[in-house]
N, C-alpha and C positions, 0 to 999 in steps of 0.2 A: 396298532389298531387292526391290520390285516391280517394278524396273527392270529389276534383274538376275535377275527369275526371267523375265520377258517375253521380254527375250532371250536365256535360255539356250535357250525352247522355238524362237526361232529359228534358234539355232545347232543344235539336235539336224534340223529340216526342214533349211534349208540343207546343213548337211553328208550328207545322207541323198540328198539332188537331185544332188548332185556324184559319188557315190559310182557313183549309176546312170547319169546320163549321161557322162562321162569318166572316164578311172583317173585318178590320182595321185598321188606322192610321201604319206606320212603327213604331212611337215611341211606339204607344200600346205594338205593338207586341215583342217589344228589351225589355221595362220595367217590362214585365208582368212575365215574370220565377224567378226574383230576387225573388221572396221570398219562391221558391221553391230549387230554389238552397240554399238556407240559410240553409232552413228545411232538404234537404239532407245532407248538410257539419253538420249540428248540428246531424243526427244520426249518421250519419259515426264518428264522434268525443267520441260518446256517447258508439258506440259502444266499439269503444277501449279502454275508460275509464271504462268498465266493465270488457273488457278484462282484462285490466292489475289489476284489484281489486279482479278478481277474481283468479289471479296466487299469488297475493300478501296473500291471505286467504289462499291457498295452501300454501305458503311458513309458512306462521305462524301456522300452523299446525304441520309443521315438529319438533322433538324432534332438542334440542339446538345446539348438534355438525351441525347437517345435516344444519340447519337452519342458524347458522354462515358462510357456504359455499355456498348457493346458493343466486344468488340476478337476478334484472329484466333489461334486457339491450334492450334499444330505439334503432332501427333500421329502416332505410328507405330505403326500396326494390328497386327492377327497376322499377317496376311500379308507385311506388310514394305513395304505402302506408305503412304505419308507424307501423309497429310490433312492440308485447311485447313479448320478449323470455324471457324462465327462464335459465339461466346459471348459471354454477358453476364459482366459480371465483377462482380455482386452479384450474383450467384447462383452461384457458382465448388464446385461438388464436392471434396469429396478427393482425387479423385483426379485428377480437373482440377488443383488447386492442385501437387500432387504433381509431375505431367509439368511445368506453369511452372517448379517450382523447381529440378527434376533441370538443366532447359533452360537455365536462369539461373545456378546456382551447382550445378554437380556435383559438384564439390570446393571444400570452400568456402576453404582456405587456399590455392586458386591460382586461382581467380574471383571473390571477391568485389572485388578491384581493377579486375579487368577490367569486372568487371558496373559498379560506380560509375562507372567513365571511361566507359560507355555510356551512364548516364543522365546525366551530366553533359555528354559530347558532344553528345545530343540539346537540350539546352537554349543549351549556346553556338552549334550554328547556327544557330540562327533569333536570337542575340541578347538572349536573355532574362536579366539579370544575376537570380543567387540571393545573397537578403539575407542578409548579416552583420552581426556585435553584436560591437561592442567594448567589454571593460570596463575601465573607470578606481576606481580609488579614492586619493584625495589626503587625508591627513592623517587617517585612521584610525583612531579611537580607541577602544576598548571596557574600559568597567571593570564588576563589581559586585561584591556586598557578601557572607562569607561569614567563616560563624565558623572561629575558628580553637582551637587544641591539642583538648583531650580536650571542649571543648564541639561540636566538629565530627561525634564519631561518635555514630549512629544510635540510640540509647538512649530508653527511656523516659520517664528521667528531663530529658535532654538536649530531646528533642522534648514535653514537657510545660512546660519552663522557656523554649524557642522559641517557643510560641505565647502562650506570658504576653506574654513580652517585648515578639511581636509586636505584638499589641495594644494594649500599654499604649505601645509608640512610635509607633501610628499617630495615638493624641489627644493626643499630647508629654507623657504625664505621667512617660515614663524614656526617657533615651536609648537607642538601638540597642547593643550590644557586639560588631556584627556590625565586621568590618573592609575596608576596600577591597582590592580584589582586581585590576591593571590588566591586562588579557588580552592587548589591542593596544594597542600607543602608537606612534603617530604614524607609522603606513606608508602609503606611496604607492606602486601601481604601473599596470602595463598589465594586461591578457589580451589578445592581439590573435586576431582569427580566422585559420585554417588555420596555426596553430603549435597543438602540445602542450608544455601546460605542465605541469611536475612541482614538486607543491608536496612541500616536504621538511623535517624536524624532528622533534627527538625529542619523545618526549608528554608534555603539557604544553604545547608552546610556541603554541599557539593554531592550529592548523591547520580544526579543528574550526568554531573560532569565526570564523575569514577567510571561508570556507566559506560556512557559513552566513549570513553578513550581505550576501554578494555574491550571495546569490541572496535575498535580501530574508528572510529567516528567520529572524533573530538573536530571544532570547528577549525577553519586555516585561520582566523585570527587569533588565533589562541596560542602560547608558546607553552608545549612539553617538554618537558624536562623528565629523564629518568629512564627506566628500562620495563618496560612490558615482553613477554614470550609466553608462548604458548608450547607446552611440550618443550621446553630451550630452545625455541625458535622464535626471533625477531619477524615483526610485521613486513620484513622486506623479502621475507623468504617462501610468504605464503599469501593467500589472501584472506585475510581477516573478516573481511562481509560476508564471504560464504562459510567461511569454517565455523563463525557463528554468528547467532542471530540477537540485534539488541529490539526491542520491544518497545514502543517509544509511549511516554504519556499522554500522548497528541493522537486520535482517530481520525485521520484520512482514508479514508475509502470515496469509492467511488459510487454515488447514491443512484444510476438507475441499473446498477446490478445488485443480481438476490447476492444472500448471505452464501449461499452456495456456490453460488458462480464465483464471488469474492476469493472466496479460498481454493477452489479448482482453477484458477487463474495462476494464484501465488504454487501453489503443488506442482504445475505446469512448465512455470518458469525456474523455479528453485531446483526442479529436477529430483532425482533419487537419489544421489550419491552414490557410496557402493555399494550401495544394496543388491543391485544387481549382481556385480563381482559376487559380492557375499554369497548370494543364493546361488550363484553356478558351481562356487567349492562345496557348500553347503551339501547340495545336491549329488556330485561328484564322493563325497565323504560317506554320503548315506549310503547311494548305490555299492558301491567297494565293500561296506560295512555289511549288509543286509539289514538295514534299518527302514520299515517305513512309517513315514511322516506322518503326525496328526493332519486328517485332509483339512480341515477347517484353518490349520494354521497352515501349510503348505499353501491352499489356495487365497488364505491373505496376502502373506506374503510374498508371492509369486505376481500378487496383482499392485499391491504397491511398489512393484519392482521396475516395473514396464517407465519407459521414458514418452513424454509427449501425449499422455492420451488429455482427452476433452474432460476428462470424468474419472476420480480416483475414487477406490474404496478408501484409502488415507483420510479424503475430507470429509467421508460418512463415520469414520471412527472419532474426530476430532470433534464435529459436529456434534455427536452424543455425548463426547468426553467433558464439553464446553455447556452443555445445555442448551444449545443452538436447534437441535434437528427439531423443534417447537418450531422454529421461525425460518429455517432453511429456506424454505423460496418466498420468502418476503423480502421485500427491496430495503436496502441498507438504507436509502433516504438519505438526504442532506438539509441545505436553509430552504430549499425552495420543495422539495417533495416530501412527505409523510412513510415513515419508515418506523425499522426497529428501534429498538429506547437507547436510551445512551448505557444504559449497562451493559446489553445485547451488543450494543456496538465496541465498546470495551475489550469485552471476549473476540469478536471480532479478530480484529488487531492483535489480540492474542494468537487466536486459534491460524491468523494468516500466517506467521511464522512456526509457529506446530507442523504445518503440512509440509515444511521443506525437510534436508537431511542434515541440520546441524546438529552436531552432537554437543554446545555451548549454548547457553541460555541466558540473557542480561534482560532482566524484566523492570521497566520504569515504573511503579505505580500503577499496577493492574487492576488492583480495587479499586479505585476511583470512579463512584457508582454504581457501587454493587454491593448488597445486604452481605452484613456479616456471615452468614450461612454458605450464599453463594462460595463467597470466599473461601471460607473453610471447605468447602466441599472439591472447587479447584485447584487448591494448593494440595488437599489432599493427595488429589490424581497427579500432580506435578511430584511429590515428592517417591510415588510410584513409582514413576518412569522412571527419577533420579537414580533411588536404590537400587532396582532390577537392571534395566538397561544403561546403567555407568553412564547416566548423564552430567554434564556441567552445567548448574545453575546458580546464579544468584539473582534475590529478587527486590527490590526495591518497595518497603510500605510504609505507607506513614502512622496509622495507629492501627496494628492489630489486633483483635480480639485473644484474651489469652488463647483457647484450644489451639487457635491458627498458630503462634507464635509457637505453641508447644511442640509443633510437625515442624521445625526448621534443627539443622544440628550445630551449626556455626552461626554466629552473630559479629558480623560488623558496626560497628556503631561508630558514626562520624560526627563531630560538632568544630564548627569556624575551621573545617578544611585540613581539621585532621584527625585520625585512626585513633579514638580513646580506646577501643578495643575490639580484638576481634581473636576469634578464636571457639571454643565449643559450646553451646548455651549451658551447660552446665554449670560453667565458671564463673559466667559474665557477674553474677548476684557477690558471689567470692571475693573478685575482684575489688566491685565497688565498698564492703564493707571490710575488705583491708584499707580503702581509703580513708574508713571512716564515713562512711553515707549505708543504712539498711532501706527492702524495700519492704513497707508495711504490708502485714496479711494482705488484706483486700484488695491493695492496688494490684492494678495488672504489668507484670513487667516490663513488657514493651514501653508502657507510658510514664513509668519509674526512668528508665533508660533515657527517655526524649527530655525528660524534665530535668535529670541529675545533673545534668552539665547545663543548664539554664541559669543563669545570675539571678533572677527571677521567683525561681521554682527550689532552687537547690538547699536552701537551709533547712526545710521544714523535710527532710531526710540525713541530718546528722545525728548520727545515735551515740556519738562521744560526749554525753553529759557533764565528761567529767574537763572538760579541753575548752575552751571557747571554740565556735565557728568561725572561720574563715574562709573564704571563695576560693574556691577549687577551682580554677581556670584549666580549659580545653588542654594547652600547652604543656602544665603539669601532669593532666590524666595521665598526656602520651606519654611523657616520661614515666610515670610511673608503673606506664603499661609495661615497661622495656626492663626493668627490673622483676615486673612477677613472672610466677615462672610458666604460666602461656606465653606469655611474651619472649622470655627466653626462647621457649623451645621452639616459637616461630623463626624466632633471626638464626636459630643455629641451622633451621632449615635453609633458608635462605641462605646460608654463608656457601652450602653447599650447592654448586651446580646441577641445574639438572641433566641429566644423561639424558643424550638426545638419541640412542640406540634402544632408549626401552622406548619410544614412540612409537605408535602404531603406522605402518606406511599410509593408509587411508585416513589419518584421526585428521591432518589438515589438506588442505581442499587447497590445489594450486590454480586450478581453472576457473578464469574468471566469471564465465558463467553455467548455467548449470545446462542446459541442453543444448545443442549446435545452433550456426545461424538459422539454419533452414526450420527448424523448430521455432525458434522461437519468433520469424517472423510468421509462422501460421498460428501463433498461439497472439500475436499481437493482432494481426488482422482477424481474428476470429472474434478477439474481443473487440475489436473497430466498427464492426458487421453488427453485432449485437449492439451498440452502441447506437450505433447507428440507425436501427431497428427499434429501438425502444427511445429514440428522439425525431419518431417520425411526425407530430405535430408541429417541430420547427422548422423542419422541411416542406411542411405540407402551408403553411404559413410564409415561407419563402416563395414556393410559387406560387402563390396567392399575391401576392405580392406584386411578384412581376407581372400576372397576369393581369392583375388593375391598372398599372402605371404603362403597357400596352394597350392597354385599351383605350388609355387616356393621350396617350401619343398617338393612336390612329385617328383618334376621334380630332385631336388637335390639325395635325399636319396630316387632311384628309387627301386620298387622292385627287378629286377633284378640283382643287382647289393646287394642286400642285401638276404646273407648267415644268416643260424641261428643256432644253435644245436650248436657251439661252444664258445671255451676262446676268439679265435683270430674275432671271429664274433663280438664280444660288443662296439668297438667303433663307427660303422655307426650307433648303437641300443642307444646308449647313445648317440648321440649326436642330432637322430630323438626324441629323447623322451625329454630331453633337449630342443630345438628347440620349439618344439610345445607345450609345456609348459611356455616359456615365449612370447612365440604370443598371446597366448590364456587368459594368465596373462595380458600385455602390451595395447590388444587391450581395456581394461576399462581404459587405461589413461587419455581420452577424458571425464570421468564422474570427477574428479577434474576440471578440466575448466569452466563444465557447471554448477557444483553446487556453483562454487563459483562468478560467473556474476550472481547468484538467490540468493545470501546472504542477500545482502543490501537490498532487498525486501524483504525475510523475515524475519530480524529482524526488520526493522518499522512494520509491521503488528504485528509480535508479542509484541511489546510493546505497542501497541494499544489493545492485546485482541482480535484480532482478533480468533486464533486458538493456542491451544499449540505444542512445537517442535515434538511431536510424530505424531501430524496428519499431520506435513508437511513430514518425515522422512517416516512413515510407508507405504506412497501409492508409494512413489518412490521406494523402495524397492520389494515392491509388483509386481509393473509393470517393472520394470529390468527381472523379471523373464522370461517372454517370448523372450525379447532380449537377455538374454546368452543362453535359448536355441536354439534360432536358430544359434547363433555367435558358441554354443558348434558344434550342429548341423554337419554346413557347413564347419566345419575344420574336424572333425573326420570322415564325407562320404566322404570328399575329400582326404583326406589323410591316412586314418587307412588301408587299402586295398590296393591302392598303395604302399605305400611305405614298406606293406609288416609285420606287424603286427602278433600277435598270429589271426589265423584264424578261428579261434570261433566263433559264434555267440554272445556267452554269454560274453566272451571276448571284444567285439565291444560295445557291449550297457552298459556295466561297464569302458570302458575309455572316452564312452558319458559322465555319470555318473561322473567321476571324473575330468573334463576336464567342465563340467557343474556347480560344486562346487568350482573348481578353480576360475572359471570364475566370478561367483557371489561374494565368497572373496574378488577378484579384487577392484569390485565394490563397493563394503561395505569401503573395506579401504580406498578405493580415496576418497571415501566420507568424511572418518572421515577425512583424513586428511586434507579435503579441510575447515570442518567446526573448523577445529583447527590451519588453518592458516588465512583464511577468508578474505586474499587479495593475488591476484595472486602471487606475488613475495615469499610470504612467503609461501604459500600453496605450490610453488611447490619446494621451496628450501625444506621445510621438505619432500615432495614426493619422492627428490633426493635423499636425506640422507637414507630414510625409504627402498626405494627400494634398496640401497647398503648392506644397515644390513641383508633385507630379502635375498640377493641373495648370499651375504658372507657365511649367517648362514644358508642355503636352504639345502647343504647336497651333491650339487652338485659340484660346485667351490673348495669349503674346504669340503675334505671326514671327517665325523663325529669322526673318532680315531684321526684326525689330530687337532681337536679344542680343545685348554686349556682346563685342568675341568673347572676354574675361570668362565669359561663363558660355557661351555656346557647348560647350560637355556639359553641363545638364541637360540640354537640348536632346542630346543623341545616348545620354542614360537615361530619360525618362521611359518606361513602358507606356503611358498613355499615348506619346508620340507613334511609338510605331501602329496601336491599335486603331488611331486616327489615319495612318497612314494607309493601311490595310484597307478600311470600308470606305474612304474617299475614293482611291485610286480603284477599286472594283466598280463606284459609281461614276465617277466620273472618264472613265475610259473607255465608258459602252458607246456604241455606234451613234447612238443619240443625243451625246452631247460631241459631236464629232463633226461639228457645221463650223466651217471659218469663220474669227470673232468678226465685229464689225469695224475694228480699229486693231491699229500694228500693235502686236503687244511682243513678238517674238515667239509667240506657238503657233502651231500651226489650227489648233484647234480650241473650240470655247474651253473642254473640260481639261486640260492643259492648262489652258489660262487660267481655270478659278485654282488650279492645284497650284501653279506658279504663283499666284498672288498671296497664299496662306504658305508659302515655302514650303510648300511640300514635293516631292517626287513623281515625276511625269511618266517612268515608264511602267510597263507592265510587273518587269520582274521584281520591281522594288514592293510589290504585293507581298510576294510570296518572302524575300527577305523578313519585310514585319510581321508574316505569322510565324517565321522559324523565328524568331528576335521575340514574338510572344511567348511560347514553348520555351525556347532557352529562359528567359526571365523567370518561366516559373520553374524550371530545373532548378536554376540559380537561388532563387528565395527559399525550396526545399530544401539545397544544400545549407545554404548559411541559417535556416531555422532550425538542421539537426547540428551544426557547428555549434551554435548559441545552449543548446539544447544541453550539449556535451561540456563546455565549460564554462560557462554560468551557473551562479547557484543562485534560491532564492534570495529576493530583498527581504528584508525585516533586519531589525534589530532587539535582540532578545538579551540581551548583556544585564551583568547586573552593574546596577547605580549605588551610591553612595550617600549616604547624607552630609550635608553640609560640616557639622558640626561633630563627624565620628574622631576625626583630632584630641577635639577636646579635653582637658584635664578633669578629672575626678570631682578633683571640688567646684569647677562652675559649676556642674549637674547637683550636686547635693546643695548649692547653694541656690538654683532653680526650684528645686524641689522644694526645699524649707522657705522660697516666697510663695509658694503654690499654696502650701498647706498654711501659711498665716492667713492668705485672701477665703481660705475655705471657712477657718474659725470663727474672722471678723464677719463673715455673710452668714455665717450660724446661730452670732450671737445678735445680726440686727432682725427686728421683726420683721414676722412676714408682711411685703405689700405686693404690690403691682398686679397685674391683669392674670387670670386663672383661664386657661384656656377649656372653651368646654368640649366635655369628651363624652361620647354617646357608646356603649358597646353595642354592635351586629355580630347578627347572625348570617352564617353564611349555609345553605339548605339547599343538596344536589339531589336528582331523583330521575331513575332512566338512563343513565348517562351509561353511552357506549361508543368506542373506541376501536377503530377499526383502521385497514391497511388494505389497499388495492394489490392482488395476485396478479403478476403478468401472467399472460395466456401464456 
């Protein structure tokens, strides 16, 4: 556009020059600047192509680090000419990122092919092969244990006579009544890279479970059997959760972060891989070469390369890839807040393992919730990546749409737990009518497939007219599979080993996680902070809180009214001290609640590798710290003074002090005990119990001469003990209560005495012991809630059950069924009577109706 404004000023002077020195024809005078205008659009063109060669000479100049960070970003001004800037690509703006992406994918269903075979060209000139992973699994076997009939459901009584059971069958004194359950038996196949594979089967038949186990995730009570490898490498040789990624059919996220932050979270943690490596050969090969790089793709690339930043261009390509960048900073939402839809959140989950560097794919049911279109649109861009960039994927759906089924090259199909086939979708139709089974025109294949091997479904697809029908059982397919000749030609692969010297050194991933400690606890605390930022009504609610039930203790236990120097003085003094020690205790009850609705998120991240249980543990601990000091804060200005206290100064900022230690305690333990119950009911039923022991054995309730020895170690493991010790012995040892009792009691002084009589601690230094004994307790609770954190896994039971009567022989069923059908005939053939229920039809009439989402600021 700056081209063309330069020289239209030439063409208005030119034509102006001709007009006064010669006359003209009109057309003369319109035709004659075209080739003047040419010559200025080609310098102006020319010029910018120096431009940008000679930033690109400066950039290749730079020493390696430097030069991996900076690249050349196309820009068009308001004027309408087209700058070459040199940017850093950690440091990339919004709106920088923006013009990249416009640049890169302006339409994403008719560039993101193009853009791949750009980055993929760039890599096959210079010669650089990108790693693939192949997977094998030979003889596959998965069974466990699971009750069956009416002792399966979810009861009381059910789940009380479960953990009898349990128990008494772990020291052999009764057998289990649990029954085996085999999910997979005995499957063998491939996953090859740059094919999509479509896993298929109705539910039940273990999709879930193949899944899972091929990306190392299979549950501990499950027993495998058989050989899984990756490249001919066993799961003990490498790490399976990062070298690839399984996509679960369950959406956990964390609802008061946007859809963006979500996946710049997981990008964060998941790390690059070696992409970096990659781009410094890369880089290195071009330079040697005289090649230079498409800037557009050089400065992608160079930017999803970087480790640790807050903000990838990675989740703005995923983002568009997914159809997310509609909803990017709209809050994911959960049960309690208002968010994106359940399809939106679907892709999600999806697009969260997109942003890391696996080059393995194991997708649960991705569709679930998303229009057919959707679908086909995302699988399309999936099977992109696959073919170009030598992806490994296979994906799990339950009934595809034909076009969608059409973009897959291999077909799995699983029923009762084993491999009726798998091999190229070409065949699969082949297959079944060498069985003897065709699929009619119209039907769609996928759902041909689901139904063929159904007892159910199966006969109304025999096309041997001339044969009678008979049921094809699952067990047969497979064998039958095993003689055709995909089937052959898979086992003869299989016979053969794989060569673990064609593997790429990068294709598996031995590091367990993807960026250092120090990363990834700044990327834990960074999402702790925001969290914490956008749950500032529960906090602001918390010391609201405290700040009514101080006002309500000052107004109780007013000063006035509170005498000191004596015996008969101590019980308004013990019962303000008391008092403001279990508010101060009570108000972190609200930290059980919230860490346990943030369980079940992170334990899927962590079993993905995402971070280990200390980096999620340590930044919450960290940042609680400013919240009990102002929660200590606003109880001890509001109340130490009123109500009348040792009048110290030094006195005042030491029941801060202890009252500050309590408080963090508090918070330490709701923790653990939240990650040692790990669902509401149980988190707070032990809560219950814990805070009974602690306030029995505290010191206060039951005076310490009064506790059994048997159990005096409660006494001295309780935390509320030393906290009570701590703002006693601070009040009671002020000068003021420092008058000789009136009777021989063995102290020397009143405030001695009342300590001696509640068994407490008479000297000074026994203060300072209980706030180092506060602090250590909440070390202590920190520790054992990132222990608990690390191996524990969730409660639930997800297993499958059995029916009572799946035993049974053939003919009691046919012989149910033939009284079924007489009870139907003889109610057909008696007249109609009895009561006619009436039935009105409504309408139902919306109008207005709009739907909306709060934008965090």
């Amino acid at each position: 556009m700056a081209a063309a404004a330069l020289a239209g000023d030439d063409i208005v002077r030119q034509t102006s020059s001709r007009r006064s020195w010669r006359s003209g024809s009109v057309r003369d005078v319109w035709n004659a600047p075209d080739v003047f205008q040419r010559s200025s659009r080609g310098q102006v063109s020319g010029r910018e192509d120096d431009e940008e060669e000679l930033q690109w000479a400066a950039i290749e100049r730079l020493p390696t680090y430097d030069r991996m960070r900076k690249g050349v970003l196309t820009q068009a001004r308001s004027h309408g000419r087209i700058m070459h800037s040199e940017v850093d690509v950690t440091r990339l703006g919004a709106q920088e990122k923006k013009v990249l992406m416009e640049s890169i994918l302006k339409v994403v269903e008719e560039d993101n092919e193009k853009f791949l075979r750009r980055l993929r060209d760039r890599t096959d000139r210079v010669g650089i092969e990108i790693p693939k992973i192949e997977v094998r699994f030979q003889n596959l076997s998965i069974e466990g244990d699971a009750y069956v009939g009416t002792r399966a459901l979810p009861t009381l009584l059910n789940s009380a006579l479960n953990a009898i059971e349990g128990g008494l069958s772990m020291v052999g004194l009764a057998p289990s009544k649990k029954r085996v359950v085999k999910i997979l038996q005995d499957v063998s196949g491939i996953i090859r890279p740059s094919r999509m594979t479509l896993l298929l089967g109705p539910p039940g038949s273990g999709k879930t479970t193949l899944l899972k186990a091929l990306a190392g995730k299979s549950d501990d009570d499950l027993r495998v059997t058989g050989k899984i490898t990756f490249c001919g490498h066993e799961f003990n040789e490498f790490v399976p959760q990062r070298t690839c990624a399984y996509i679960s059919q369950y959406d956990l996220h964390t609802g008061e972060m946007t859809v963006r932050e979500t996946l710049d979270f997981s990008g964060r943690c998941l790390g690059v891989g070696s992409r970096y490596e990659m781009l410094a050969e890369l880089s290195r090969r071009e330079r040697e070469a005289g090649i230079k790089p498409d800037p557009e793709i050089d400065a992608f690339m160079k930017a999803t390369a970087m480790i640790g930043q807050e903000t990838n261009l990675g989740t703005d390509y995923v983002l568009k890839l997914l159809g997310l960048d509609i909803c990017a900073d709209v809050m994911v939402g959960d049960d309690m807040r208002r968010g994106i839809s359940g399809g939106q959140k679907k892709r999600v989950t999806t697009g969260e393992m997109l942003v890391g560097p696996a080059k393995a794919f194991f997708m649960d049911e991705i569709s679930t919730g998303l229009d057919s279109s959707t679908t086909f649109q995302i699988i399309k861009f999936m099977r992109q990546m696959v073919h170009i960039m030598d992806i490994t994927m296979a994906i799990s759906l339950l009934q595809p749409a034909p076009e969608t089924y059409n973009l897959f090259d291999d077909i799995i199909l699983l029923s009762e737990g084993r491999i009726v086939y798998q091999g190229p979708r070409e065949n699969v139709l082949q297959f079944f009518e060498h069985m003897g089974f065709k699929c009619p025109e119209r039907k769609g294949v996928a759902d041909f497939l689901q139904e063929v091997t159904s007892k159910k479904d199966q006969e109304q697809y025999w096309c041997r007219k001339n044969q009678p029908y008979q049921y094809v059982s699952a067990v047969e397919f497979s064998q039958a599979f095993n003689s055709f000749h995909v089937g052959q030609q898979l086992l003869e692969e299989l016979r053969i080993p794989y060569d673990k010297s064609l593997a790429h050194p990068a294709a598996l991933v031995k590091d367990k996680y993807g960026i250092s400690n120090w990363e990834l606890f700044k990327a834990c605390f960074a999402r702790e902070w925001l969290l914490m930022k956008r749950s500032t009504p529960v906090y602001i609610f918390k010391t609201f809180q405290i700040t009514v039930m101080a006002i309500i203790a000052l107004t109780v236990f007013l000063r006035t009214e509170m005498n000191a120097g004596r015996i008969e003085d101590k019980a308004k003094f013990w019962g303000a001290l008391f008092f403001s020690l279990v508010n101060v205790m009570f108000n972190g009850l609200t930290e059980l609640a919230m860490t346990v609705f943030r369980l079940p998120i992170f334990f899927k991240q962590r079993d993905f590798h995402f971070y280990p249980a200390w980096a999620f543990g340590v930044p919450i601990w960290i940042l609680r710290i400013p919240v009990s000091l102002v929660e200590s804060g606003i109880w001890v200005i509001l109340t130490y003074y009123t109500i009348g206290f040792a009048p110290s100064a030094s006195r005042f900022f030491k029941q801060f002090l202890a009252f500050f230690g309590v408080n963090q305690m508090a918070l330490s333990l709701f923790r653990f005990i939240a990650g040692v119950g790990r669902t509401p009911i149980v988190a707070n039923t032990l809560g219950t119990f814990t805070l009974l022991l602690v306030f029995i054995l505290g010191g206060f309730i039951v005076a310490k001469d009064d506790i059994l020895p048997w159990m005096i170690w409660g006494y001295y493991i309780s935390p509320m003990m030393y906290g009570l010790n701590a703002i006693s012995i601070n009040e009671f040892l002020d000068k003021r209560w420092s008058n000789p009792p009136p009777l021989f009691t063995g102290q020397p002084t009143v405030g001695k005495t009342l300590l001696d009589e509640r068994g407490l601690f008479t000297t000074e230094s026994w203060y300072w012991i209980s706030v180092a004994a506060l602090f250590g307790f909440s070390v202590l609770f920190t520790l054992l809630f990132i222990a608990v954190l690390t191996w524990l896994n969730p409660l639930g039971d997800n297993k499958a059950t059995m029916l009572e009567d799946d035993e049974s022989d053939e003919s009691n069923r046919q012989t149910r069924s033939q009284g079924i059908k007489m009870q139907v005939m003889s109610s057909e053939t008696q007249s109609r009577r009895g009561m006619v229920l009436p039935f009105k039809p409504l309408s139902l009439a919306f109008n207005h109706v709009n739907y909306y989402v709060d934008m965090p600021a």
